[in-house]
N, C-alpha and C positions, 0 to 999 in steps of 0.2 A: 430554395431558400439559401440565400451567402451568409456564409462563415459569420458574416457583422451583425446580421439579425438574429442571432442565440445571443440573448441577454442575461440568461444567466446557464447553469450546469444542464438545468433539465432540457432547456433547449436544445443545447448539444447532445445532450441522450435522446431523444424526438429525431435528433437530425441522424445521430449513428443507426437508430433501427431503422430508419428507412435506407441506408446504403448498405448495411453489413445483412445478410443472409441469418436465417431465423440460428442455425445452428453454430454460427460465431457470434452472435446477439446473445444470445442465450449462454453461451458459454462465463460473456463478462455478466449478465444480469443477474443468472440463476445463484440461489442458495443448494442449502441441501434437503431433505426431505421436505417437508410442508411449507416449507418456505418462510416459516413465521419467525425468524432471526432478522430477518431485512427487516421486516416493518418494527422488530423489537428496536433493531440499532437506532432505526429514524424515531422511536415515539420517545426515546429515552430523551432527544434534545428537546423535542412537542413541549414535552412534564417541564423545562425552564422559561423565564421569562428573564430579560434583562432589566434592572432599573435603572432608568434614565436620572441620572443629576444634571440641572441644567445651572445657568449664570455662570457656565466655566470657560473658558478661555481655552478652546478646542483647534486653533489653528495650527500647532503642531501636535501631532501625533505619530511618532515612529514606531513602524513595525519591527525595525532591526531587532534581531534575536543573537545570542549568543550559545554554540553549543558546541560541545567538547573544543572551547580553546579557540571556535571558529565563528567570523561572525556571519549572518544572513540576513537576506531582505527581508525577508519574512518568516512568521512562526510557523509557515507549515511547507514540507513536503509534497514528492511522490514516490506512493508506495510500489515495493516491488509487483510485479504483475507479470506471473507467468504464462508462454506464449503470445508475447502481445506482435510477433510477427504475423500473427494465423491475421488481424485486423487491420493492418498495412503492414506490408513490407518494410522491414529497414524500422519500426515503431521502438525500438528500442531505443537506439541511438536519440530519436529524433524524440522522442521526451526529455533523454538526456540533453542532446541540444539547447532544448526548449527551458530547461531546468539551471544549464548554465548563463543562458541569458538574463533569466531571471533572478540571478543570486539565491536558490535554494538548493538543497538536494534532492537527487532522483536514486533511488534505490532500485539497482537493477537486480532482477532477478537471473542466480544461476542455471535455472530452465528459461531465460530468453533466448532470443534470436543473434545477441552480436556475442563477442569474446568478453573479457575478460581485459585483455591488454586495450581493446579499444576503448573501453568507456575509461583506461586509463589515459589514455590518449585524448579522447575528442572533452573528457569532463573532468580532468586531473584535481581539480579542485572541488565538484560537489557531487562526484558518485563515490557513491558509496556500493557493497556487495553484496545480495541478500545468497545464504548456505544453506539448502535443503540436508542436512547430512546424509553420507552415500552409507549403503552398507557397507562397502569396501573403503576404510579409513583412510588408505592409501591417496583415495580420490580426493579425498575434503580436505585432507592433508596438501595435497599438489595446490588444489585451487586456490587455499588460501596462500601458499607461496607465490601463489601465478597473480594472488590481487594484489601480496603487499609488492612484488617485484612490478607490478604495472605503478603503483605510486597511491593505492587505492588505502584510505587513510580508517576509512570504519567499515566493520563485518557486523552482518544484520544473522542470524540463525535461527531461520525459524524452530521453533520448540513445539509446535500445535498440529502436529500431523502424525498422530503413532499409526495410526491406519488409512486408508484411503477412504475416504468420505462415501456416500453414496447423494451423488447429484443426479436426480432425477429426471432434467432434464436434456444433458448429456444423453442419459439412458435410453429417452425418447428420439431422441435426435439419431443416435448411431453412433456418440463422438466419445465410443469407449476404446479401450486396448484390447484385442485388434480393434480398429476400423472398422467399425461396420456401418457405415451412415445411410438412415434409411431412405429410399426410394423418394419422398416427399422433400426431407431436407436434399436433395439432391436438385429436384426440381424448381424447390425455393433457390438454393444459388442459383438459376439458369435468369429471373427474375432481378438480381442485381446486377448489372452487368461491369459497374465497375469494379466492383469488389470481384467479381470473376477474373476479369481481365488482368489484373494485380495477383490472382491467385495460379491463376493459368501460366501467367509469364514467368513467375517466382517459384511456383509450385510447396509445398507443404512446409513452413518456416523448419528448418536445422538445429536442433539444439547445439549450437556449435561448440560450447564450454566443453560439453561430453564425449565431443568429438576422438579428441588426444584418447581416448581411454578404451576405442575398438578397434573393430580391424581396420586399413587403412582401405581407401574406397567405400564404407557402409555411406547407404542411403540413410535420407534423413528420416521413413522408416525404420530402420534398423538401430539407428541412433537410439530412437526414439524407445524402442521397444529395451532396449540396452537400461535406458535410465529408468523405465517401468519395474527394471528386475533389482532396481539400483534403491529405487523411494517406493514408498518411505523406509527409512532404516530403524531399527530401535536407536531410543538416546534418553541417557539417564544421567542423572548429575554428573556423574564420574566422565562423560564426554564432554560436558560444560567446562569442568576442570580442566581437561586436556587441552580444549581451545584456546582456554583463558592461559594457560602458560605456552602455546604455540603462537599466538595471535600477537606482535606488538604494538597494535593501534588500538582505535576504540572498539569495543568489544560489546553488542548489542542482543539482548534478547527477544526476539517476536513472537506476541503472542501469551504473554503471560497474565494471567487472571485472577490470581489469588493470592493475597496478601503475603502470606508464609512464602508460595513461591518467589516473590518478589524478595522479601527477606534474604533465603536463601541464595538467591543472583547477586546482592549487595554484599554476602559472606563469601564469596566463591572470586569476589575481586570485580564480577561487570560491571564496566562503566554505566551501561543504558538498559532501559528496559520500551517495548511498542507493549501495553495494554492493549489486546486485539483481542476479536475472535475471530478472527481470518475474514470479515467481509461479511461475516453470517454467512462461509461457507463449507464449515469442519462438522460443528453439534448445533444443531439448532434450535434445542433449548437452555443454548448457555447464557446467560445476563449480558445484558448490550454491556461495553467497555466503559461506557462512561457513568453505568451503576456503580460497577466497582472500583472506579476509579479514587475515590475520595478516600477509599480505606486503605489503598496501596499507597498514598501517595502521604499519608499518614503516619505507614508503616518506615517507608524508605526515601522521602522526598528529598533529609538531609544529607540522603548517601550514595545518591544516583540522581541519575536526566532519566523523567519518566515523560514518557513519550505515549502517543494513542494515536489508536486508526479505528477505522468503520462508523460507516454510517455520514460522514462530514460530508455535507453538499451546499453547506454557505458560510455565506463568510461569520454569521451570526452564531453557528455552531462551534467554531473553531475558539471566538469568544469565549461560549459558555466551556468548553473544556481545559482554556486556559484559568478560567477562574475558578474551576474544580481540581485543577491540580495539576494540570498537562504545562509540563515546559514547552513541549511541540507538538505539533500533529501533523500525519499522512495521507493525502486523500489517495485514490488507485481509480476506481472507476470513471470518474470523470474525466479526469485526463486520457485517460486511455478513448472515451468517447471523442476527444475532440481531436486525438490524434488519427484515428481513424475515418473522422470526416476530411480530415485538411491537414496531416500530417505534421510538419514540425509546428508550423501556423494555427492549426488545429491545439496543437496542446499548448503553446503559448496561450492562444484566448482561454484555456479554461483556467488557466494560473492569471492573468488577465482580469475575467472574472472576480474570482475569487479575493483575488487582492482588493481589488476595488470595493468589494459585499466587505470588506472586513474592516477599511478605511471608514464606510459610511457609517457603520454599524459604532463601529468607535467614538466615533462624531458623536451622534445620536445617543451614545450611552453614554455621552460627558465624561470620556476614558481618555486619557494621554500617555499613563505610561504604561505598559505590558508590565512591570514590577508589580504595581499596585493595584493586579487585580485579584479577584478573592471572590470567593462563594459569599461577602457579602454583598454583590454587585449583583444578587442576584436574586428572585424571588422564584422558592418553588412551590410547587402545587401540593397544598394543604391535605388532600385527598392524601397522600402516603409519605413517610420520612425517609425513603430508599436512597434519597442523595450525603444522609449523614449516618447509614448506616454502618459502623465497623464491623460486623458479624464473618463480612464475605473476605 
């Protein structure tokens, strides 16, 4: 199957599990315990329908977005995605690439595979830096000196990881701390051969961000195990605070899901906030993002860019969470799928895609201007009032 025949995301997800090996398939698919946040994130867009208005005058429709002061092609993103070197080599960069061609942002994560100076380099204009905070402050402290000294204009920090999750199928696989990958996943890489041959030549992606901060020569085991002892760290308002007066650019929370704490982020000076719940892959019975989105956006829409991630895989989705409240959205999975079939090319089609699904979809909903959209554009399902719920 070429790269031209994935017509839309899932295709590309069909095309990645057949080249990537069950225990890096698994690693971008899997949630965490029962699995039932994945299907929560996708049923919560299911429960919308869009109303079509028709006899409108459709021929132009701009996606152009505007956000902290900058503008873009489009309203949505790529979210950060840690190790996305383990799925091709070099995956980093090459969504960033893909991301600059496209006039959107790509939010790289500081557990990828490139630096810090380089996505200032190769994407000076739409990378942005996602922060896992270190225990040693020292470190979070450097980095973000290391993004704003690269030219890197917004910090992404995720807030949604006080502990390490338990992902299941990691645990099955062998793809915990240490290393233990079992016998069967070993035998499944032997079964992709390109994906081996990429992995064999490159050998285990390098957290290279973490680098600076051990002995000089550690492997990228050792690295590795360095930033295990590093994340997650405790973080409480009063870290928030310190960032927000270290930080001179735009100032971003990931991951926040509750009304007050959102509140709170808007008191504390951040400019943004990503309504996330990691992918549906931290708690898994926490409310898809775009539940509670209507009441955060309620709460602090006139005093921040509120932003969402999880669960977006059309362009029809991205719609309906504009019209719920989202100025922007990030998708992570999908792209990362198509950069690992076909690399920079690879993620271009899935931004490609996606563009496209949101052009038609626009069309068809007799929508022209992204200002003028609203949750009246939209019909929900009678069965439950969960989309005008303030409670949460």
């Amino acid at each position: 199957m070429k790269l031209t025949d994935a017509i839309n995301l899932d295709d590309l997800r069909c095309m990645a599990k057949r080249h990537l090996p069950r225990i890096a398939f698994d690693y971008i698919e899997g949630g965490v315990d029962d699995e039932q946040g994945l299907d929560h994130n996708r049923g919560a867009f299911d429960r919308h329908r869009l109303i079509p208005r028709y006899l409108v005058d459709v021929s132009a429709r701009p996606q152009t977005t505007s956000l902290f002061g900058r503008g873009y092609a489009s309203p949505f993103g790529i979210a950060p995605m840690g190790l996305a070197g383990l799925f091709r080599h070099g995956a980093d960069l090459m969504l960033a690439n893909a991301a600059t061609a496209a006039d959107i942002p790509f939010v790289m994560s500081c557990v990828g595979s490139a630096t810090i100076e380089k996505l200032g380099e190769v994407a000076p204009d739409h990378g942005w830096l996602q922060l896992y905070p270190a225990r040693d402050r020292s470190i979070s402290e450097d980095m973000m000196r290391r993004a704003h000294d690269a030219g890197i204009a917004t910090l992404v920090v995720t807030v949604d990881v006080p502990v390490q999750p338990q992902r299941e199928r990691n645990q099955r696989n062998g793809f915990t701390r240490p290393l233990n990958i079992s016998w069967s996943a070993r035998l499944d890489a032997m079964l992709h051969p390109r994906w081996l041959a990429d992995y064999l030549r490159n050998g285990m992606p390098v957290l290279v961000n973490w680098a600076p901060y051990t002995d000089d020569g550690a492997t990228a085991g050792q690295i590795a195990e360095f930033v295990g002892s590093q994340l997650p760290a405790p973080l409480s308002w009063r870290e928030v605070e310190d960032y927000r007066r270290q930080w001179p650019g735009s100032l971003v929370l990931k991951g926040i899901m509750h009304a007050d704490d959102a509140i709170r982020a808007a008191d504390a000076g951040i400019d943004g906030i990503v309504v996330s719940n990691h992918g549906a892959r931290q708690l898994d019975r926490a409310p898809s993002p775009l539940e509670v989105l209507p009441a955060i956006k309620a709460a602090v829409g006139e005093r921040m860019t509120v932003m969402l991630d999880s669960g977006i895989r059309r362009g029809s989705d991205v719609l309906i969470a504009l019209c719920l409240g989202a100025d922007f959205v990030f998708l992570g999975r999908p792209a990362l799928y198509g950069t690992a079939v076909a690399g920079t090319a690879g993620a271009a089609h899935a931004i490609d895609i996606m563009r496209r699904e949101f052009d038609i979809v626009m069309a068809q909903s007799g929508l022209t201007d992204l200002a003028a959209l609203g949750p009246e554009c939209l019909y929900r399902d009678p069965s439950g009032d969960w989309a005008n719920d303030r409670r949460i």
